[in-house]
N, C-alpha and C positions, 0 to 999 in steps of 0.2 A: 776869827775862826781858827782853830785848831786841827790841823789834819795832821796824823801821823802816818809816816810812809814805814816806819818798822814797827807793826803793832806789836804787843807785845804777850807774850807767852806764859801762864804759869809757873813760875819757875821750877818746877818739877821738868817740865818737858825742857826751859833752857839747859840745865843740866845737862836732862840725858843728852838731848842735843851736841851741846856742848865736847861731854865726853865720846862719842859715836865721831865727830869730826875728827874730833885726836887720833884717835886708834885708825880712821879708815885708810885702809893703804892705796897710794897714791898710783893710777897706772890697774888698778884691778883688773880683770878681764871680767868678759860674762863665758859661762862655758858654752853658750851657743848663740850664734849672732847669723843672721839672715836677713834677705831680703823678703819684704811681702809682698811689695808691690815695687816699679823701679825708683820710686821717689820715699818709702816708708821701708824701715826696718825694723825687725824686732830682736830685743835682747833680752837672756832666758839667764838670769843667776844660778850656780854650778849647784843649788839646794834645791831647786823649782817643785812644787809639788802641785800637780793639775788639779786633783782631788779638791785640796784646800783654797782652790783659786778658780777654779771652771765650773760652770758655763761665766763666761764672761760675759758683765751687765754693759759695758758701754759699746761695746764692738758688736756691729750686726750678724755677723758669722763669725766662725774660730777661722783663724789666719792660715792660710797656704801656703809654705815658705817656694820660692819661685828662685831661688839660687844665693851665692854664696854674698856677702856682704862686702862691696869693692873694698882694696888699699885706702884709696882717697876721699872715704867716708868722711865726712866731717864733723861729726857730731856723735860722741858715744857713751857709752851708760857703765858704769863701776858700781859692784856692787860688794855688802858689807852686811855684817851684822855680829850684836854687840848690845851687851845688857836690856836682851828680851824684843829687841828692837831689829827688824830687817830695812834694810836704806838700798838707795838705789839715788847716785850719783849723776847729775851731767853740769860738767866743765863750763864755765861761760866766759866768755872776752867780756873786758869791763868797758865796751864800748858797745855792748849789746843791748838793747832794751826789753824789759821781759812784761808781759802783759797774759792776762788771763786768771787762771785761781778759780776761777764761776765767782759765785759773790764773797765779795770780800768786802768789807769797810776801809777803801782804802782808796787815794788816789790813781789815776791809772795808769801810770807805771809805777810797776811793782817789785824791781828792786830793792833788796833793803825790807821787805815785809815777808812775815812769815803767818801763816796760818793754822788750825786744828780744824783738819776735815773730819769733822764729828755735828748731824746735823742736830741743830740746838734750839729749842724755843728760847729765841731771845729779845726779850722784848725790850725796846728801845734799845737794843744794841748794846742792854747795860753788863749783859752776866760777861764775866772773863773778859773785861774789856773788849769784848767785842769781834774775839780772833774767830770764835764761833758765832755762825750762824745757820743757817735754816739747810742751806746746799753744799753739797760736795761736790766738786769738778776737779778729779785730782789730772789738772793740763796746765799747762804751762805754751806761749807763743812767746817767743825769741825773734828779735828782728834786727838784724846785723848794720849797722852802718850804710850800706849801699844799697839797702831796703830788700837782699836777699832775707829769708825765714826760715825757721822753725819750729817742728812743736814737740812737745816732750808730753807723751800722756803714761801714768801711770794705770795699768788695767788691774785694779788693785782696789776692792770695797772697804777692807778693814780700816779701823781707826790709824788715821795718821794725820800726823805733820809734814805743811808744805812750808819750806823758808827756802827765799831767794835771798839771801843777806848777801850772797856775792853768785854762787854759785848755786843751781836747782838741786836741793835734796830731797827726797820722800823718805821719811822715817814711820813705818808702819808697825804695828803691838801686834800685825799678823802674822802670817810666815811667809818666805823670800817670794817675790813675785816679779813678772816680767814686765819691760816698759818697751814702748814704742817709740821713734821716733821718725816726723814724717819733716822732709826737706822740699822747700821750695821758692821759685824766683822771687817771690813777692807774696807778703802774709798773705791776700787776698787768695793764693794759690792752695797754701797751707790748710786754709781753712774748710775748701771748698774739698782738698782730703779728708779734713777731720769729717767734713759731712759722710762725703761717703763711707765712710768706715763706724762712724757711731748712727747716721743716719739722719734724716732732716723733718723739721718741723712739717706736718700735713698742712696744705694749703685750708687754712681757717675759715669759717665762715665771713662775707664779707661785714655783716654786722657787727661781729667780734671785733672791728677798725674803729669803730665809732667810739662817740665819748661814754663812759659809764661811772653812777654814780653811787656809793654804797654808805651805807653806817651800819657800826654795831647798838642798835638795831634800828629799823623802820618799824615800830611796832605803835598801836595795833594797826590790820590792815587799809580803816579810816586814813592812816598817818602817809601813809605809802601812796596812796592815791594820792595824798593833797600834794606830795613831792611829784609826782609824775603831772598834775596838772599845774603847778605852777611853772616848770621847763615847758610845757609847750604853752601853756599863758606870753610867758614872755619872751618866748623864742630865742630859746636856748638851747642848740643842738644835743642831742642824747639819745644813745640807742639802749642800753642799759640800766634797771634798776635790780641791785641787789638786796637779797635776804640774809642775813646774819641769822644766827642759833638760835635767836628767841621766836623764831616761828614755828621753833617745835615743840612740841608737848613731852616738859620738865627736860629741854635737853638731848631729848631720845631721836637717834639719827633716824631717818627715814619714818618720821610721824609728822603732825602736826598740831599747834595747839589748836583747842575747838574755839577758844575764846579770841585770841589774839589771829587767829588767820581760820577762819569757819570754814570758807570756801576758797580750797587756793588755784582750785581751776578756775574760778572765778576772776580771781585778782588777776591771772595769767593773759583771762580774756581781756580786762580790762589795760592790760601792759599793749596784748596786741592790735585793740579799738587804737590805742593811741600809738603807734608804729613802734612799740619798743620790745624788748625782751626780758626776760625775768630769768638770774641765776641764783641760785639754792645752795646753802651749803651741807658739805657733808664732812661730818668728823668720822677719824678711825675707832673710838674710843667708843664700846656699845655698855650705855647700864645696865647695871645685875638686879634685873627684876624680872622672876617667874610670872610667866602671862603677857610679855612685851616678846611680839613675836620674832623680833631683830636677835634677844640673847635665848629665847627658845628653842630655834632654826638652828643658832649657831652650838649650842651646847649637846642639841642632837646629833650633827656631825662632827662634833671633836674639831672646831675648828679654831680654838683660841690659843694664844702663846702661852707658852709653858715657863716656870721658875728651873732654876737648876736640879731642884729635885723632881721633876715629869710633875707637877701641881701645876693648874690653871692659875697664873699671876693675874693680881686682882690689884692696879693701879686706883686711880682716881683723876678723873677730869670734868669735865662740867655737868655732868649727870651726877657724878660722887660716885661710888663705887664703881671700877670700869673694868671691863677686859679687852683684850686688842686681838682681831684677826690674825693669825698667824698667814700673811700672803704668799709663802713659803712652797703653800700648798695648792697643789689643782684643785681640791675641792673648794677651797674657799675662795679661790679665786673664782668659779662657777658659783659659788652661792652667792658671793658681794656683786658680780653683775648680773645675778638674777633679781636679787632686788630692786634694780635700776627700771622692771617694768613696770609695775605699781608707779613709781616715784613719778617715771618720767609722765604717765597715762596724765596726770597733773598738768598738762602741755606746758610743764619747764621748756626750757630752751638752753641751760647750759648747769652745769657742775660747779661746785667750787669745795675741792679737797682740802682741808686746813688741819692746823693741830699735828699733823701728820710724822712729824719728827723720827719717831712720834711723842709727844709731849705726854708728861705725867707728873701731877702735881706734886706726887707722894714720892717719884722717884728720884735715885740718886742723878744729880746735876740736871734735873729735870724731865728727866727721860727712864725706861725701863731699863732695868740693871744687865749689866754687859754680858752675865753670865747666864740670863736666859735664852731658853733652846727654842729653835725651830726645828719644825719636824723635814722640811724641803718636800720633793717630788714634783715643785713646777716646773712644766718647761717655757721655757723665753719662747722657743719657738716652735714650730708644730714638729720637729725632725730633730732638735737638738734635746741635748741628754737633761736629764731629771737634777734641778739643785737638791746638793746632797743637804744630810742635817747638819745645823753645826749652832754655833751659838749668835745669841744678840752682837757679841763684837764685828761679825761678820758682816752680818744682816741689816745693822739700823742704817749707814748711810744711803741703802736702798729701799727701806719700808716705803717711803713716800712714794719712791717711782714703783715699788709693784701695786699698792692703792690704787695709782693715776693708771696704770696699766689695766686693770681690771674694771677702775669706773669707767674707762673710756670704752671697753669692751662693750660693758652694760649699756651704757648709753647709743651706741653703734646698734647694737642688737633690738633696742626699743625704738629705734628710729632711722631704721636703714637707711630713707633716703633723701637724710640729715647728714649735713656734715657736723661733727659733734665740737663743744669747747667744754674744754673743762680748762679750771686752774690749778696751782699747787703753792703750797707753799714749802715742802720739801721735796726735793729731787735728787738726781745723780750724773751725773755726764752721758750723755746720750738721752735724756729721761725728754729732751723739746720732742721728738718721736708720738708723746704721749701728753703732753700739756702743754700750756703759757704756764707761768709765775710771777710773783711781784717778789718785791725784797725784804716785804716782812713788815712787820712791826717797828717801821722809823718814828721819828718827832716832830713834831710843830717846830722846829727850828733851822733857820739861813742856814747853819753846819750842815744839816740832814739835806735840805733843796741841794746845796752846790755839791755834795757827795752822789745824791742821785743822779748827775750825769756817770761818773767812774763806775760806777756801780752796775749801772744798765750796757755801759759799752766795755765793762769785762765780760760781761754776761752772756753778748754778744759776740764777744772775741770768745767764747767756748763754748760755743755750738750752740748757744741759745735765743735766738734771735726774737722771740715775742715775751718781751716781759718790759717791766716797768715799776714804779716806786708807787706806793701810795698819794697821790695829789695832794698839796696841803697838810703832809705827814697826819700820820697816825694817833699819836701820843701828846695830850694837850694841847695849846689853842691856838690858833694861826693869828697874827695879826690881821689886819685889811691887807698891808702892805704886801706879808707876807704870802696870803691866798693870791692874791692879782699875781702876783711874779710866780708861783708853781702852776697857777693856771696857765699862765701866759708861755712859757716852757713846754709845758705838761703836753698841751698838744701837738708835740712831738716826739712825745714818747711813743713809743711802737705797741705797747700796754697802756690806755689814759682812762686809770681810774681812780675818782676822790673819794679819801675813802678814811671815817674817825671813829674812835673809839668813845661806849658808854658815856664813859666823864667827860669826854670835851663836849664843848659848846658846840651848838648847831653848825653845819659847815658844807652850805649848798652857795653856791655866787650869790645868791642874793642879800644873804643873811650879813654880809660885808659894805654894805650900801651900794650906791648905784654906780659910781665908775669901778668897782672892782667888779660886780652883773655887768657894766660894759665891756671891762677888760676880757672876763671868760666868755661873752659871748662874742666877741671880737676872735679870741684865740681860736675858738670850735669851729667859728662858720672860718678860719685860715684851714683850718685841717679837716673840716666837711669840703670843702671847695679841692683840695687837694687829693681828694679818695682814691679818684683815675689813677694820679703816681702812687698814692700808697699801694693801693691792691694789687697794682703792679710789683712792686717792691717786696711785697710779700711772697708772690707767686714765685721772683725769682730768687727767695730766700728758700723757698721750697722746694728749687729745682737746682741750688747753686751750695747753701749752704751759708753765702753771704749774710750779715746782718743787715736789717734793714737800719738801725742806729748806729753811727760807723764814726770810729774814731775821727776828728778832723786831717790826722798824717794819712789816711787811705786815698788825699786830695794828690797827696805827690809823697809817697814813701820815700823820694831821693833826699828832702827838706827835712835835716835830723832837727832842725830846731822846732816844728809842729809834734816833736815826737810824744812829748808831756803835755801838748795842749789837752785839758779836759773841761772847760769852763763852755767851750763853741763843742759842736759834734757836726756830724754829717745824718741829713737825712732822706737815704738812701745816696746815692754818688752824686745827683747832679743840685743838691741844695746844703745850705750850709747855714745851720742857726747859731746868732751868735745873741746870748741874752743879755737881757739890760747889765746885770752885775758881774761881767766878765770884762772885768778892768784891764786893758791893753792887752789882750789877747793874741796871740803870734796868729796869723793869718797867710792859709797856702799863698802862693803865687796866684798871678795870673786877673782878670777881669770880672770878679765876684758882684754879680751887680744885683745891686737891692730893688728887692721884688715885691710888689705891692698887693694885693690878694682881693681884700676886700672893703679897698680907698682906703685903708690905714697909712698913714705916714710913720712908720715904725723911728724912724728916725727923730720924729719929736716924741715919739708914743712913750707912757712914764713908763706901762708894763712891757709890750710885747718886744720880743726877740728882733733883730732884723733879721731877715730872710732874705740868702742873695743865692743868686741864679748861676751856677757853673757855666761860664763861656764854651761854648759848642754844645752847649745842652740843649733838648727842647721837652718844657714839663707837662704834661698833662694836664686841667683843672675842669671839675665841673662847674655846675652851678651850686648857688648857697641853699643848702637844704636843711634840715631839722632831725632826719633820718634819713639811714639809710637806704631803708624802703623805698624813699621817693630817688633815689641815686639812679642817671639815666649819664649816658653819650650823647642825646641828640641835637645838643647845644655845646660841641666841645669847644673850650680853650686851648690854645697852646701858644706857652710862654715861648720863647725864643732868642737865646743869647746867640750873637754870632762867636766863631774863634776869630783869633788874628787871619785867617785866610778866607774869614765870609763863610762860612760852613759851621754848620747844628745838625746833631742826631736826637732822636727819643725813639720811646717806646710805651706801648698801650698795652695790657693784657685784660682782656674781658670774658666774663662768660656769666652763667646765672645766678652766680652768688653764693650758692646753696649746693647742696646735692655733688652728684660726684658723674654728671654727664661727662666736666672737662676731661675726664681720667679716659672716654672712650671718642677725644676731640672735638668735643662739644665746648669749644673754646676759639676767640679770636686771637692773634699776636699782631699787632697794626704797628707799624716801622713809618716814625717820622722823618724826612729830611729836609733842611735849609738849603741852599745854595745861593750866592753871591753873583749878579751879572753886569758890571757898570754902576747903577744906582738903582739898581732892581734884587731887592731878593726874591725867590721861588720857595715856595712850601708845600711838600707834595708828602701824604698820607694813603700807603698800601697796606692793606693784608696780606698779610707772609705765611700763617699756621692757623691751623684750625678749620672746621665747619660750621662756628657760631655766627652768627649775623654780628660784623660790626655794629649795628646800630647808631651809627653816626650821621646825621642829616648834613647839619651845617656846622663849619670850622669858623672862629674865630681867629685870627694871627694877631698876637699881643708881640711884637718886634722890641725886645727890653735894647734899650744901647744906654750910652754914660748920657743920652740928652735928655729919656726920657721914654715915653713907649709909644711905637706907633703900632697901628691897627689896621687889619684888612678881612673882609668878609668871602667867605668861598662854600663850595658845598663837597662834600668828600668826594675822593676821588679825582678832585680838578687838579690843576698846580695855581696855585693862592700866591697873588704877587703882591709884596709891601715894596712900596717905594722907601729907599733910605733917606 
């Protein structure tokens, strides 16, 4: 396998690049620099125009400068600009490691690689080798030698270029704009800024944790059924079945075929007979036909993007003749989640935004031409100022996040007391506020599997903590081999859904013979049995900012040599996966002990990852269920490593799943602890927050040591003693 760490660029962009370094003078100042907060500052180039850069999409509010910017600042921003091009500088020590980008095709550390934040339909990664893709996150995390950090975000939509080739440059085709830079002791601190300032993923449905399974397409509705009964035939966990395009009639968003899905509240009930959920997709792209009420609606309110000469631009996407919402606008933002009532009345249960680039078959490099206008007047927020008009070069790397902003509204609005999921496939920095996402369009190939770890934990190292790769890639035909080993991973993606394209072959676990159906449902019922930590993980992604996929150096930021690890990750802090094909893999410190789930010996197992338990951790697990419906506390597990001093923490987060009680404390927070007494350990289980009923009856203590696991039964509440 081939990975490149300096992808490469255009050579139009290396150029300007190239030229823009030369000329930038060394030492530049910004003409205003402040503090925003004590640990984040911002710096405002001597050009700045607020007009052509405000309201800002990634930042929750506009900034409050709170005083002058100290002497002993450490990190600051030089600005330039130079053949058409506005740059924005920061310095790096070549003993730093820079990590971030949002998706990149790229190992994770990201030195030495450069990207075009311009979001692109690219399918199999193949257009422009790949420096484009679907998301923008124009951030960058820096993490110094001694596991102090950094983050360098530029608050900038227009088209640009990010290269780390030694040094952070943003070189942007918009006009001069200001970057932020937030300092702190350790990334994990950094990050937990970036949240607060762009904002954190809403706490998900717990369903949305479960396994989910998709193709382009399940059609006809006959076919879809026989996939949802043959996962609970052979007991094979799943909460999820997906609808690709051809459930709609010729294409046309928010319809349905008569033929290929008759009845789709139907099919929904039959999703929910059998404990599952059904998500739908929705493209941006409406076709041009008089009488289809979607471009009727829209053509009577003047809501579509316009060409550079004020004419309604007329693309083409899977309908054929297309026009695109201009989301620019409040009305159209009201009109796109008004449509979500009808849709949703279908008893959907989730969204999936795609296309969204937004992609166009007809258009230049795949997308609508740069010099088409939006008209603006939304506001982001109910009190902030109206986006002004200006053009597509502005606008496209946030089309997708105003889409996901406006489906999420709609969907909110049809089902109050729901908590809503929608996906994306393009976004912007700050855009997790408003969706999950996957990474797009990958391949059926080993390259594509061992990239989608770097992939999903840059994603996560810039503020996006629910996403994931297509299982099994996308593009073409997975071997046996190869399905059992992404399955086998896969259920530790924080997003786990398989998911192929038209022309490949079939590509459900069974369709591989029987030990790769034993290998996926070996991996599901690891990661159904693990839900208690997940939902947990998630909650305090929700509250912290934290990802729940986390690089393996978050083990011990002091250990520069875990720093490039990307083959193991962490899933959440107190578990550590390391998959079959991650050959001598650097490995934190410390008493990582392998953790058995459900009687797998991963250790001889040809697919699954081994799973080892953080020393002073204590995990969560339920029981083996098939869905999340049947997910209950009243049989809890808990794994239990000791430290070197006889001592383990954990932690439980419960509540109903659904709905949005926990937001007025209709939620538990249950604090695990070990303790060491002679050849006695104690495990004792309270409630700290909340007014939800723990629902806990009886504790299991599974005591992991290097001999083996010992066991003791208790009921909550007690102190639960294992002999060592």
């Amino acid at each position: 396998m081939k990975i490149r760490t300096d992808s490469r660029l255009p050579g139009a962009y290396w150029k300007g690049i190239f030229l823009l370094l030369c000329i930038m003078p060394l030492g530049a100042a910004a003409e205003r620099a402040a503090l925003i907060q004590d640990n984040v500052a911002i710096f405002y180039p001597d050009n700045f125009d607020a007009d052509a850069n405000l309201p800002s999409f990634a930042l929750l509010e506009e900034p409050e400068e709170i005083g002058a910017l100290p002497e002993d600042w450490q990190t600051r921003v030089e600005f330039s600009s130079a053949f058409g091009q506005s740059m924005a500088k920061v310095e790096v020590d070549s003993s730093t490691n820079l990590y971030g980008g949002g998706e990149a095709l790229s190992r994770l550390l990201r030195k030495g690689g450069s990207q075009i934040l311009w979001n692109t339909d690219n399918y199999g990664y193949g257009r422009d080798d790949g420096v484009k893709l679907y998301q923008s996150h124009p951030w960058v995390l820096a993490v110094r030698p001694d596991g102090s950090a950094y983050g360098v975000l530029a608050d900038n939509t227009w088209k640009q270029t990010l290269s780390m080739s030694d040094d952070v440059v943003f070189s942007s085709e918009g006009p001069a704009f200001r970057v932020l830079v937030i300092e702190g002791n350790t990334p994990q601190e950094v990050l937990a800024t970036l949240g607060d300032l762009t904002g954190k993923m809403p706490l998900p449905p717990r369903w949305s944790l479960g396994f989910q399974q998709s193709r382009y397409s399940y059609v006809p509705e006959s076919r879809a059924k026989e996939i949802v009964d043959t996962f609970r035939n052979k007991k094979i966990p799943i909460d999820v079945l997906w609808f690709d395009i051809d459930y709609m009639d010729a294409f046309k968003v928010f319809t349905f075929d008569s033929e290929m899905y008759p009845d789709p509240k139907g099919m929904n009930a039959y999703l929910h007979q059998n404990k599952m959920k059904g998500i739908w997709m929705i493209d941006p792209g409406v076709g041009i036909e008089e009488g289809y009420f979607v471009y009727d609606t829209g053509t009577e309110l003047d809501i579509w993007m316009k060409d550079a000469d004020g004419e309604v631009y007329e693309g083409e996407v899977w309908p054929g003749p297309t026009v695109f919402p201009d989301f620019t606008q409040q009305k159209t933002a009201e009109w796109w989640s008004e449509l979500y009532q009808d849709f949703m009345a279908q008893d959907i249960d989730g969204v999936w935004n795609d296309m969204n680039e937004p992609s166009d078959f007809t258009g230049p490099d795949g997308s609508v031409p740069e010099d088409n206008v939006h008209a603006g007047g939304l506001r982001l927020t109910s009190n902030g100022k109206p986006l002004p008009a200006d053009s597509h070069l502005r606008y496209h790397n946030v089309y997708g996040m105003l889409m996901v902003k406006a489906s999420r509204q709609g969907i909110v609005d049809a089902n109050p007391d729901k908590r809503p999921f929608v996906l994306t496939r393009a976004n912007y920095l700050g855009g997790q506020r408003y969706a999950a996402t996957w990474t797009g369009d990958n391949n059926s190939t080993w390259e594509h599997l061992r990239l989608s770890v770097p992939m999903s934990l840059n994603l996560g190292l810039s503020g996006q903590p629910f996403n994931g790769p297509d299982i099994g890639g996308f593009i073409g035909n997975a071997s046996p081999e190869l399905f059992g080993h992404w399955m086998a991973v896969g259920a530790f993606y924080p997003f786990a859904r398989a998911h192929s394209a038209i022309e490949s072959d079939d590509q459900e676990p069974w369709v591989f013979g029987r030990e790769v159906e034993r290998a996926s449902r070996v991996a599901l019922e690891r990661r159904y049995r693990l839900m208690p930590y997940l939902y947990t993980q998630f909650y305090q992604a929700s509250k912290t900012g934290i990802p729940v996929m986390q690089p393996t150096f978050f083990a011990d930021i002091a250990d520069t040599s875990l720093r490039g690890e990307d083959r193991t990750f962490l899933f959440g802090p107190d578990l550590l996966v390391v998959p079959k094909w991650a050959d001598k893999p650097s490995m934190p410190e410390g008493a990582w002990r392998v953790l058995s789930l459900v009687g797998e010996n991963s250790l001889r197992d040809e697919f699954q990852p081994d799973l080892r338990i953080r020393d002073g951790a204590i995990v969560p697990a339920g029981k083996i269920i098939q869905s999340t419906d049947d997910y209950s506390l009243n049989e809890l597990s808990l794994y239990v490593s000791l430290d070197a001093d006889g001592n383990a923490q954990g932690q439980l987060y419960h509540d109903a799943g659904n709905g949005y009680g926990y937001q007025q404390g209709e939620y538990a927070l249950i604090e695990f602890a070990a303790t060491t007494s002679g050849d006695t350990v104690e495990v004792t289980a309270s409630k700290t927050e909340g007014n939800y009923p723990a629902e806990i009856d009886q504790l299991q203590i599974k005591l992991v040591t290097d001999d083996g696991v010992k066991t003791a039964r208790g009921a909550f509440g007690e102190v639960v003693k294992v002999r060592l």
